[in-house]
C-alpha positions in Angstrom: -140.6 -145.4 -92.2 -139.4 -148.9 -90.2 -141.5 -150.1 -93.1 -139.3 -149.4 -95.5 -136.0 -149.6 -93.6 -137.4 -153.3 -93.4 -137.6 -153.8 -97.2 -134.7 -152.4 -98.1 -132.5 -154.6 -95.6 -131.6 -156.4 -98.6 -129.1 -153.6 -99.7 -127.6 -152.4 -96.2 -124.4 -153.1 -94.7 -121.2 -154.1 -97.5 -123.9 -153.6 -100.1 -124.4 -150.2 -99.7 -121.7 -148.8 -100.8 -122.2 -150.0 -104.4 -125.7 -149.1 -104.7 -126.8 -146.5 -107.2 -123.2 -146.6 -109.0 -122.0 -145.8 -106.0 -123.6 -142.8 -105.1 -123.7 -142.6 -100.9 -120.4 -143.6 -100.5 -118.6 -141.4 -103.7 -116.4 -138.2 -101.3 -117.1 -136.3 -105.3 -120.8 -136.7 -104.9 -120.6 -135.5 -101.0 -118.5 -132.7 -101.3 -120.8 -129.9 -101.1 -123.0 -131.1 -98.4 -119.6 -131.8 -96.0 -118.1 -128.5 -98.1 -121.6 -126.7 -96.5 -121.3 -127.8 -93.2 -117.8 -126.9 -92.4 -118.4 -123.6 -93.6 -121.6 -123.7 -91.0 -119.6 -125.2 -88.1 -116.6 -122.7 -88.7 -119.2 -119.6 -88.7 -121.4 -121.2 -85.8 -119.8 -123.9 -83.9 -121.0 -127.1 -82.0 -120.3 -129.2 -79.6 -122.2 -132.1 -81.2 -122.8 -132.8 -85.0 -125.5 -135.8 -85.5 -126.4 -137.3 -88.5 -129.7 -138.1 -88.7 -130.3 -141.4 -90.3 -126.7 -141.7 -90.9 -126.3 -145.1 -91.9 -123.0 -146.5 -92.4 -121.4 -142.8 -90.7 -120.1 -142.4 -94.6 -121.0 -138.3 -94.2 -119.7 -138.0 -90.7 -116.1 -139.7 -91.9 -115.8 -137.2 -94.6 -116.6 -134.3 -92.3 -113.8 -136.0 -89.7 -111.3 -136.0 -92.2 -111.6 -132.4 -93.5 -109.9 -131.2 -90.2 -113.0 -130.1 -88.4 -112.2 -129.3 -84.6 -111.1 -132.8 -83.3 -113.4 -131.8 -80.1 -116.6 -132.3 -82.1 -118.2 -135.0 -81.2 -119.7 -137.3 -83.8 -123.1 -138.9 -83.4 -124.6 -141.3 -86.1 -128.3 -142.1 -85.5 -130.1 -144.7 -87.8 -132.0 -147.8 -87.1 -130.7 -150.3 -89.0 -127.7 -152.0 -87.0 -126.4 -153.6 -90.2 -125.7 -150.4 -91.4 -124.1 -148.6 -87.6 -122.0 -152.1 -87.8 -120.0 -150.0 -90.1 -119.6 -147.7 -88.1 -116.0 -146.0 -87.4 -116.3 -146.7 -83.3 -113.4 -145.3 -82.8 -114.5 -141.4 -84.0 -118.0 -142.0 -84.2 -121.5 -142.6 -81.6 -124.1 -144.8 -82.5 -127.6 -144.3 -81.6 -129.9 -147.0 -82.7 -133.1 -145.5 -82.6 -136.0 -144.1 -85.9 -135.5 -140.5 -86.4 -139.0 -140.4 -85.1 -138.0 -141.3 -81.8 -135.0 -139.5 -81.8 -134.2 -137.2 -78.2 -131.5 -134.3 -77.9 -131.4 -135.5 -74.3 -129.9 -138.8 -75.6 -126.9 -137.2 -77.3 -126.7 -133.5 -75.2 -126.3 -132.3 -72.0 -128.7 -128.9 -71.7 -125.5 -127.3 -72.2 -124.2 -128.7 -75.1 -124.4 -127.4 -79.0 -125.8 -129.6 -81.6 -125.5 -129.5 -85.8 -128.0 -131.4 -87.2 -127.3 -133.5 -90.4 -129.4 -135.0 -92.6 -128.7 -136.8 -96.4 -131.5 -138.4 -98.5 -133.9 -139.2 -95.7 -136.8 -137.0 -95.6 -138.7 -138.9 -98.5 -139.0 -142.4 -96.3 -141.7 -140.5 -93.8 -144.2 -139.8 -96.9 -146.1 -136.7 -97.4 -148.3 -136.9 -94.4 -145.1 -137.6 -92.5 -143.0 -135.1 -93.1 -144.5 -132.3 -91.4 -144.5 -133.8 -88.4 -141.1 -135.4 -88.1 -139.9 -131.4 -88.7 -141.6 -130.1 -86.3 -140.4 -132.9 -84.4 -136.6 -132.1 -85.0 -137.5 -128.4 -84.1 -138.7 -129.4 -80.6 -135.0 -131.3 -80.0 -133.3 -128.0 -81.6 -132.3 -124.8 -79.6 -133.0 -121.4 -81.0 -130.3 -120.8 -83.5 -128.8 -124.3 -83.9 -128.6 -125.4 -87.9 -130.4 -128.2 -89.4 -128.2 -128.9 -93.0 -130.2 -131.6 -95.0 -129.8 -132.7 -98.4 -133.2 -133.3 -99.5 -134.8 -134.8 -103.4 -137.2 -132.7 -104.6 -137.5 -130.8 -108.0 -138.5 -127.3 -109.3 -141.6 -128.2 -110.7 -144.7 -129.9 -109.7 -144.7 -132.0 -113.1 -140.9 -133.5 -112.1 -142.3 -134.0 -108.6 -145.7 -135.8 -109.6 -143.8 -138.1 -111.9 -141.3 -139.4 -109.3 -144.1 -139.9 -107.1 -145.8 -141.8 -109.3 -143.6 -144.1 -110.1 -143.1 -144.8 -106.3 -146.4 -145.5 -105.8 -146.0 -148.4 -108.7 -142.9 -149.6 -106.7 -145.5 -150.0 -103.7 -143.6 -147.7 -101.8 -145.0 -144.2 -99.7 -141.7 -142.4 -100.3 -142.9 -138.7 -101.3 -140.5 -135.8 -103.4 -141.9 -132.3 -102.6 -141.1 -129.7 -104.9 -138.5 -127.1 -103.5 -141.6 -124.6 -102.5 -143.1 -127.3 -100.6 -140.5 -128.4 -98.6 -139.2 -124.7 -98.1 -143.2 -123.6 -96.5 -143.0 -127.0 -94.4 -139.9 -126.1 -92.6 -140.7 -122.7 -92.5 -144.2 -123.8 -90.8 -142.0 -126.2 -88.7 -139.9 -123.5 -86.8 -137.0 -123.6 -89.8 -135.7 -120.4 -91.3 -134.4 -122.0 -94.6 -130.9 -119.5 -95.3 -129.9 -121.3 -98.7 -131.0 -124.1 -101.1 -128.5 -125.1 -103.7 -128.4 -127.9 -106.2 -126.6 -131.0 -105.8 -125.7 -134.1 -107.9 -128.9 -136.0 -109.5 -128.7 -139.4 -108.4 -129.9 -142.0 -111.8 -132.3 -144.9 -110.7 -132.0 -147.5 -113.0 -135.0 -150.3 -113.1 -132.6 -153.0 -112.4 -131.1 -151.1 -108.8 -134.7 -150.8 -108.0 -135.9 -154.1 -108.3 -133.2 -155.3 -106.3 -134.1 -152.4 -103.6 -137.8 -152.7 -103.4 -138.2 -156.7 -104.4 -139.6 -156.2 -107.8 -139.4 -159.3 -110.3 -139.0 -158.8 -113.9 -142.5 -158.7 -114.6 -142.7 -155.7 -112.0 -140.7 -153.2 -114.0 -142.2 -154.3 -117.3 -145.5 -153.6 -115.9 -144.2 -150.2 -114.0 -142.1 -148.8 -117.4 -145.3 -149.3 -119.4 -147.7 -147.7 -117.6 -145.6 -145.0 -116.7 -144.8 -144.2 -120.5 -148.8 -144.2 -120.9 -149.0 -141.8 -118.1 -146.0 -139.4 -118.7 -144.4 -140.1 -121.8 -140.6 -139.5 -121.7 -139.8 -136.6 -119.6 -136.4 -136.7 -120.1 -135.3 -134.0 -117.0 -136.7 -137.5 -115.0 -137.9 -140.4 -116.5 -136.5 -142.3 -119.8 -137.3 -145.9 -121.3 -134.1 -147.9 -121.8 -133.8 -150.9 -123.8 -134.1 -153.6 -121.1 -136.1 -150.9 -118.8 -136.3 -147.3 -117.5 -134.4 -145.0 -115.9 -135.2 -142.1 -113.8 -133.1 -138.6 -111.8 -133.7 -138.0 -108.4 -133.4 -134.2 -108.2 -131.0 -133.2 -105.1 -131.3 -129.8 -103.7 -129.5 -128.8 -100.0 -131.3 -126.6 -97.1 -129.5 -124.4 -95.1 -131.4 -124.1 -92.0 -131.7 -122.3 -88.5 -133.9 -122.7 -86.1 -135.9 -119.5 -85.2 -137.9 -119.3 -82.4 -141.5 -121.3 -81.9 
């Protein structure tokens, strides 16, 4: 994951706001994951909420500000200290650590409650990584504690292929389960999964990516082409423009408990 953390340095901090039309940092976009988890802290409270791979503490700001209990305490955990620089000190932790290496005991005394966030994060640890970071998370969980994550991956296996695919031409491992696959790994991880709802596509243009993944004109000529040979236009995903391509990363959001090991 560091791996690609490490590419895409080139778009953290000020920058990352903007990226993607704006799509991280729009409160429209994030509404119903922060709409979600109030509804999961006011039916099962904590002591601790912590955003797994945070960033710049955008999600944790707009749960602050919808008058969740002011005695939460807010912990943002990412590894990129160009993005915790943005941080909100004053109502938020930093923890500058992978979610790999990531230890309740860091954040939470034995006593202590934790709500576990996570937004568009899942697809840096790659297929053979996900499983394991999961069961991972499960270990730092207590029975009963939630795990909310907002998660791409698509309803079918064609959607799913073709987005991976066209990762794999951006030289990238980043991996989109479909929503069957992700729903068996958490359930083999220790997660009961209690609801997965929609939420907003997010549209890739060629010209975002290069600039994310450090691909040259030439690059998304080559990557357009062969992905029209291989898929065609699959317009729920994948579209040639004028100047490029264009592709939806689907969003879904897991509701999910941790049931016992």
């Amino acid at each position: 994951m560091e791996d690609h953390i490490g590419t895409e340095k080139v778009v953290h901090g000020q920058q990352w706001g903007t990226l993607h039309g704006g799509y991280f940092s729009d409160p429209a976009i994030a509404r119903p994951f922060v709409e979600t988890a109030k509804i999961i802290l006011a039916k099962s409270p904590a002591d601790i909420v912590v955003d797994l791979g945070g960033g710049t503490g955008f999600l944790l700001n707009q749960l602050a500000s919808h008058q969740i209990d002011s005695d939460v305490a807010l912990v943002n955990v990412d590894c990129s200290e160009s993005q915790l620089d943005l941080t909100d000190e004053n109502s938020i932790s930093s923890v500058c650590t992978s979610i790999g290496e990531f230890r309740r005991s860091t954040i939470a005394t034995e006593r202590k409650r934790c709500f576990f966030l996570m937004r568009s994060v899942l697809h840096y640890l790659g297929e053979n990584g996900v499983t394991p970071f999961l069961r991972h998370l499960r270990d730092q969980a207590k029975e009963g504690e939630f795990f909310l994550h907002q998660s791409a991956s698509f309803d079918n296996e064609n959607d799913s292929a073709c987005l991976n695919d066209l990762y794999r031409h951006m030289r990238t491992h980043k991996w989109y389960p479909t929503v069957n696959d992700l729903t068996k790994r958490l359930a083999d991880s220790g997660w009961r999964v209690i609801a997965t709802t929609p939420a907003p596509t997010l549209l890739l243009t060629s010209d975002d990516l290069g600039l994310r993944y450090a691909l040259n004109t030439n690059d998304l000529v080559r990557i357009r082409d062969t992905m029209a040979r291989a898929f065609g236009e699959m317009n729920s995903v994948f579209q040639i423009t004028p100047s490029g391509f264009q592709a939806n990363l689907h969003y879904h959001i897991y509701t999910c408990v941790a049931v016992p090991l």
